[in-house]
N, C-alpha and C positions, 0 to 999 in steps of 0.2 A: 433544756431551753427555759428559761426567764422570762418572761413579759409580764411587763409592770406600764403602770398607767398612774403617775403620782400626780393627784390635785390638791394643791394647800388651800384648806378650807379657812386658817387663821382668819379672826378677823371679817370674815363676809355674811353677807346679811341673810343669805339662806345657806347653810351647810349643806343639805339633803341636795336642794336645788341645783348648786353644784355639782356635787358628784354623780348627780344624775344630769348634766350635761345641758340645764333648761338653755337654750339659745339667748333666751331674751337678758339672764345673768351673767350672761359673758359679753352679750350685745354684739353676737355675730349673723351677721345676713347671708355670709359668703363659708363656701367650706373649703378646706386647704389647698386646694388645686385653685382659688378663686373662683369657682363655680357658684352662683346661688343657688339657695338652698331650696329643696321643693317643697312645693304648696304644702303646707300642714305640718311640717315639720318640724317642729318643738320643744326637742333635745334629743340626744345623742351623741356619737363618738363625732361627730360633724362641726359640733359647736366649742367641743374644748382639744383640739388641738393641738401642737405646742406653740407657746408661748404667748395661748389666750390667756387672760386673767379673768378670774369671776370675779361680781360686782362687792367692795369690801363696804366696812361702815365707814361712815365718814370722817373725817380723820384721821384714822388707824393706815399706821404704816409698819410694818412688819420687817424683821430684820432678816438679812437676807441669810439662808442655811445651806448645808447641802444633807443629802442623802445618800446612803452606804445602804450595798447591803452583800451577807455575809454567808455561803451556804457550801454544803461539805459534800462531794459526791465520793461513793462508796461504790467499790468492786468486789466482785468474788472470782475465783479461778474459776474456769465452766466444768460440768460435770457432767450427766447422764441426771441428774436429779434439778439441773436448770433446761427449762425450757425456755423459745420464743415464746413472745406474745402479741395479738395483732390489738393499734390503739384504733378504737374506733370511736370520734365523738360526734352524738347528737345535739341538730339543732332543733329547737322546737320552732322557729322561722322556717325551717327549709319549705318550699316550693313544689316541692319534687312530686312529679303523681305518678312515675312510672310507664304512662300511658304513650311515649314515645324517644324517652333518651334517657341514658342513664346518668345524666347529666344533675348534678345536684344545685340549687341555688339557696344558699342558706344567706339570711338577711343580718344576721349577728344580732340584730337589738331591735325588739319593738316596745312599742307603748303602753301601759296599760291603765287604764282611763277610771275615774271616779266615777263609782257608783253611783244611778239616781236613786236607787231603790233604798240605800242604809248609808248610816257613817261609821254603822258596826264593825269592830275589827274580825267579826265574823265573815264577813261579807267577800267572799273568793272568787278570784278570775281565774280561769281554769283552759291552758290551749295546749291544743294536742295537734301530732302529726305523728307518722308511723315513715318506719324502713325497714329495709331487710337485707338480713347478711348471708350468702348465694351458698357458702357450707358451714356444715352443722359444727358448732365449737362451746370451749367448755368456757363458765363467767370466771376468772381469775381476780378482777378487782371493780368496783364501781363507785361513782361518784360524781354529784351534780353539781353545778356553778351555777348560782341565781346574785342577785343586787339587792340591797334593802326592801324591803316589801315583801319578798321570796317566804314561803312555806317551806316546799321543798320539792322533790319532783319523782317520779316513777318511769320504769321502762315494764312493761309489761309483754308476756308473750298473747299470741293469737292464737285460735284455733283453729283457722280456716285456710286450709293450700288451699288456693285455685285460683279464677279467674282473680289479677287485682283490680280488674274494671267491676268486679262487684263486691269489693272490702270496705265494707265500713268503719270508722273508726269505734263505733260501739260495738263491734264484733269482738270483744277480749273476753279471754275466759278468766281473766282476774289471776292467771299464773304470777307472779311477783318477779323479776328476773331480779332487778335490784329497786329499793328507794332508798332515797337521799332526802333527808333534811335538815334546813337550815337552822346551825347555831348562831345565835345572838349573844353579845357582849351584856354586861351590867355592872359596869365600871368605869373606871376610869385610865387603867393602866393599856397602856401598848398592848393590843392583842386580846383585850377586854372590853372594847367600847362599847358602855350603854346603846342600845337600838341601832348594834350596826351586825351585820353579817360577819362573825369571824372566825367559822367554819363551817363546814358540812358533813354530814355523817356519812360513812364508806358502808361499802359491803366488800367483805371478805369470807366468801361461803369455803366450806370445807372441797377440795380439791374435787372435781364431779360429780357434784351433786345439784349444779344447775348446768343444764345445757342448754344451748339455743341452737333447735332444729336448721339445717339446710333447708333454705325459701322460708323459712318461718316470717311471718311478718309482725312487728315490734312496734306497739303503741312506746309513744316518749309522751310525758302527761307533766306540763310543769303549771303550779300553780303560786300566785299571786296573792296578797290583801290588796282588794279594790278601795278600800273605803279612801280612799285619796289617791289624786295622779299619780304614776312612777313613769317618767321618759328613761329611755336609751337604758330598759332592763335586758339581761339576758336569759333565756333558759338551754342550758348546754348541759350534755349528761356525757363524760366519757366512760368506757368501759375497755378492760385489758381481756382479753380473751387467748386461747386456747388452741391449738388443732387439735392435741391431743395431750394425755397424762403422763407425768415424771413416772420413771421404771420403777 
């Protein structure tokens, strides 16, 4: 599966602004269904649509392109040495407390707001949420998906079975299952872009040597640079997993 989301930045008066979805650069009130938008709501997937256009300089008319894209899938015969594996991805929005349905509500995109305190590129916004996966299975692959601003993100293990009405999210005993983080471009060429996100870094552990316990409960920890706005970021971590190991 493919999902793509292409915004041409040619040409407009904030780049970043754009691809971070500000409402006010696209000059949308209303979101695809015609719906207005809710109170406070000031970028996101909401505001670029298709066939919004963001705010361009003045002038500039851009010549019209298209967009190709080009990718190879590869098979093997099955064997006793391929196994399944379950895809599971985290949201760091989700909603979910456990406390009565197993119902998940992941929000896809929040905000994350400029610091009062610095304009240091030190200056880290930091959100967490935890899940848990019901039996025990082994880490096969990992890897987080963050937007410009993005550090990178963690899922860590817990060490507390029991009640979850009394789990805290600072209850982690700093197990590492995977981190991910964010490669930046410094270039100019396709797939190199100065100050852009153009990759993240995987975990690929050696075949059971990380497992994640039946109920164990999973801090997801994704982090942010605050020192200026970022609308309609994501923090998403999938992980391939295991029941069990190749013969």
């Amino acid at each position: 599966m493919v999902n793509l989301h292409a915004i041409d930045t040619r040409g407009t008066v904030d780049a970043l602004g754009c691809l971070e979805c500000r409402c006010d650069l696209y000059n949308v009130t209303k979101n695809a269904d015609g719906q207005p938008l809710p109170k406070g709501y000031i970028g996101g997937l909401d505001c670029c649509y298709d066939q919004t256009q963001c705010q361009v300089k003045k002038g500039f008319y851009g010549a019209r392109r298209g967009l190709y894209l080009k990718y190879t899938v590869e098979w093997a015969d099955w064997s006793d040495f391929i196994l399944p594996v379950w895809i599971y991805i985290f949201d760091v929005t989700d909603t979910w407390t456990g406390l009565k349905s197993a119902e998940h509500n992941c929000l896809v995109e929040y905000d994350v707001l400029k610091s009062n305190k610095t304009t240091s590129n030190d200056s880290i916004e930091t959100k967490k949420n935890y899940a848990t996966i019901s039996t025990g299975k082994y880490l096969i692959y990992g890897v987080a998906h963050q937007h410009t601003g993005g550090i990178g993100a963690t899922v860590y293990g817990q060490a507390v079975f029991g009640d979850v009405y009394t789990f805290k999210l600072e209850d982690i005993d700093g197990r590492v299952i995977c981190s991910s983080t964010a490669i930046y471009g410094n270039g100019t060429e396709a797939g190199n872009e100065a100050g852009y996100i153009v990759g993240m870094s995987t975990c690929y552990p050696k075949p059971g040597s990380i497992k994640i316990l039946a109920g164990e409960r999973l801090v997801h920890e994704s982090r942010y640079h605050n020192n200026k706005t970022h609308t309609g970021v994501m923090g998403l971590f999938y992980i391939l997993v295991a029941d069990k190991l190749p013969n």
